[in-house]
Structure formats: structure tokens, C-alpha cells
Residue, then its C-alpha position, 0 to 999 in steps of 0.5 A: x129177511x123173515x121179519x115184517x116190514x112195513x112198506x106203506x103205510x096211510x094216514x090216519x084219516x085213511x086208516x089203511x095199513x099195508x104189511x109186505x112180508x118178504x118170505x118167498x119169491x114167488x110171492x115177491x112180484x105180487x109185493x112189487x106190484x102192490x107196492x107200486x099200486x098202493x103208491x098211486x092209489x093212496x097218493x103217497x107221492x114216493x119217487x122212482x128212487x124211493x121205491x127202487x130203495x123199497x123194491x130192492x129189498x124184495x130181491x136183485x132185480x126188482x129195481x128195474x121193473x119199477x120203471x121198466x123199459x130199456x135200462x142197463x143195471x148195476x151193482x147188483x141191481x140197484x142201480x138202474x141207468x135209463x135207456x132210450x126206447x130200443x128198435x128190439x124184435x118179437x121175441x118168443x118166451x118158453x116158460x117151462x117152470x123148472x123148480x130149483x132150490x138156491x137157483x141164482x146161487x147155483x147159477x152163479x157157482x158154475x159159471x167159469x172165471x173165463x166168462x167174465x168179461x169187461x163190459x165192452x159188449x155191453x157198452x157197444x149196445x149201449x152205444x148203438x141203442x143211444x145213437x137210434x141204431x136196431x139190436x141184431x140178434x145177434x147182438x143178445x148175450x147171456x153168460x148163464x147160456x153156457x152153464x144152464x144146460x149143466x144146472x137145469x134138468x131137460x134144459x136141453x130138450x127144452x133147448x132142442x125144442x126151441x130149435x125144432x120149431x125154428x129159432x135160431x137164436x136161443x137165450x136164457x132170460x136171467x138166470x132161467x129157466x125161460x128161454x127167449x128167442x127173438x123173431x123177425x116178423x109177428x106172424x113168425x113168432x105166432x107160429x113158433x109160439x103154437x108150436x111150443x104150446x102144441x106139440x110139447x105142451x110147454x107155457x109159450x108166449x109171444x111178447x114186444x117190447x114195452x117203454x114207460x109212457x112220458x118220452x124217452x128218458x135222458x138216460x141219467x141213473x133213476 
């Protein structure tokens, strides 16, 4: 969608008036944390539903980050089904910056039919996150892991990267092409995380999980 559309507007003894132009993905996230901002700092009193129905026009995935935390996601990211706080790990994030044209088609396009899979994976973690149990890494999950190596240029010495700093559990983070890979200890993944940037000169990053403010949620879609 090339057309303007007018995702805020304020009243008339504000006189503010704010254009979002969905033209590009990159400038997506910006929209998205503008629309957020504007809300609170104009008053505008949307909701979470409200602004999950403005974010889902940016893109898929834009939903979730409305609130953020540990959810499960629908649909085709539209529905988004709030979680309790997960007991998640460090995790370390290389971010090589691959550009590719119709990147989330293509990914789709390879994976095989014998990737598909009923959910059971996912609604054991659900299960196990609910009841106040950990994620094991080896719980993690990506059905583009296998295809992502056969669409990304140097995915696999990114891959191999990875490994040589010392992860041993490697993810795709979305569709790509960041890679994560969880860390038992900090001091862990600072080194691992060093390493990367170091020795390879790739963006790396050390994160932990986040979970909104306000308590755990009561897990009802948002």
C-alpha cells in the first residue's frame, strides 16, 4: 500500500497531524514507534487492540511489538496471545545485514511440505512457560533454519562463525537473516559476542529478555 494513510490525527486545539506512509520496510519500525509514541504523548487513549489493527497494516509482525514480552502469534500475526514472563537465557544476536529482494516470500517458497507441522512443539512450550517452568534451549525452534543457508548468500559462514566462537545452539531469528543463540551465563555471551564483532567485524549483540511493566498478563489474546 502506496497511498498515505492517516494513522493519528489531533484535534483541533493541538493542531497536529501526523501522515504515516507505508512505502518501505525499513522505514516500518520507525511508523511503529511513532505511532506508539504519538498515542501517549498526544493522549489519544487507543488501545492495545486499536493499535495492533494500525500496526498490522505496517507489516506481519508489527502486532506483537505493540506489547511486547512473551506471547504466541496467529494468523498471520494479527493475533497475538499473551504469555506469562518466560525464564529465557542470554542470548547472542548476529545481525549481518543481508539485503534480499522478496525476502519473506522467498523464504516461505523453500521451506518443504514436510516442515509443516501441527503446533505440538509449540503448545508444549506453551504449556511448560505457563506452569512457571525454564525454556532449555534445546526447546528453540525455527522451521526456516533449514531452508536459510539455500536463500542467504554467506549464511553459512555466518553459521560457521557462530560455531567457532562457541555457540551450539543456532537459530534464525524470523525469517533472517539474524542469527541468535542462547548463552548460559552473561560473561558467556560477552565473550561470544566480542568475538563476532572482533574477529569477523559483524554487527553482534548481547540481549535478555524483556516483559512489559504491569505483572504477568492473563494470557487472553490482546
Amino acid at each position: 500500500m502506496t497511498t498515505a494513510r492517516n494513522m493519528a490525527e489531533k484535534d483541533d486545539n493541538h493542531g497536529y497531524r501526523s501522515e504515516m506512509h507505508r512505502r518501505q520496510r525499513s522505514k516500518n519500525w520507525a511508523m511503529l514507534a511513532a505511532l506508539v509514541g504519538l498515542n501517549r504523548l498526544w493522549g489519544l487513549g487507543l488501545g492495545a487492540e486499536e493499535l495492533q489493527s494500525l500496526a498490522a497494516q505496517l507489516s506481519s509482525d508489527a502486532p506483537f511489538f505493540i506489547r511486547g514480552g512473551t506471547a504466541i502469534v496467529l494468523g498471520r500475526g494479527e493475533r497475538v496471545r499473551a504469555l506469562p514472563g518466560a525464564d529465557l537465557p542470554w542470548m547472542v544476536l548476529l545481525a549481518p545485514g543481508t539485503e534480499l529482494a522478496d525476502k519473506t516470500a522467498s523464504m516461505y517458497s523453500a521451506i518443504p511440505r514436510t516442515s509443516y507441522t501441527r503446533g505440538a512443539l509449540t503448545r508444549k512450550l506453551e504449556a511448560r512457560i505457563r506452569g512457571g517452568g525454564d525454556v532449555p534451549a534445546q526447546f528453540f525452534f525455527n522451521a526456516f533454519d533449514s531452508v536459510a543457508r539455500k536463500v542467504f548468500p554467506d549464511s553459512s559462514r555466518h553459521w560457521q562463525a557462530f560455531v567457532s566462537v562457541g555457540a551450539r545452539e543456532i537459530h534464525l531469528a524470523g525469517s533472517g537473516p539474524t542469527l541468535f543463540a542462547p548463552v548460559a551465563k552473561r560473561e558467556v555471551g560477552t565473550a561470544m559476542q566480542l568475538l563476532l564483532s572482533q574477529r569477523y567485524g559483524w554487527p553482534a549483540f548481547l540481549v535478555s529478555a524483556w516483559q512489559p511493566a504491569g505483572g504477568e498478563p492473563a494470557g487472553g489474546e490482546l
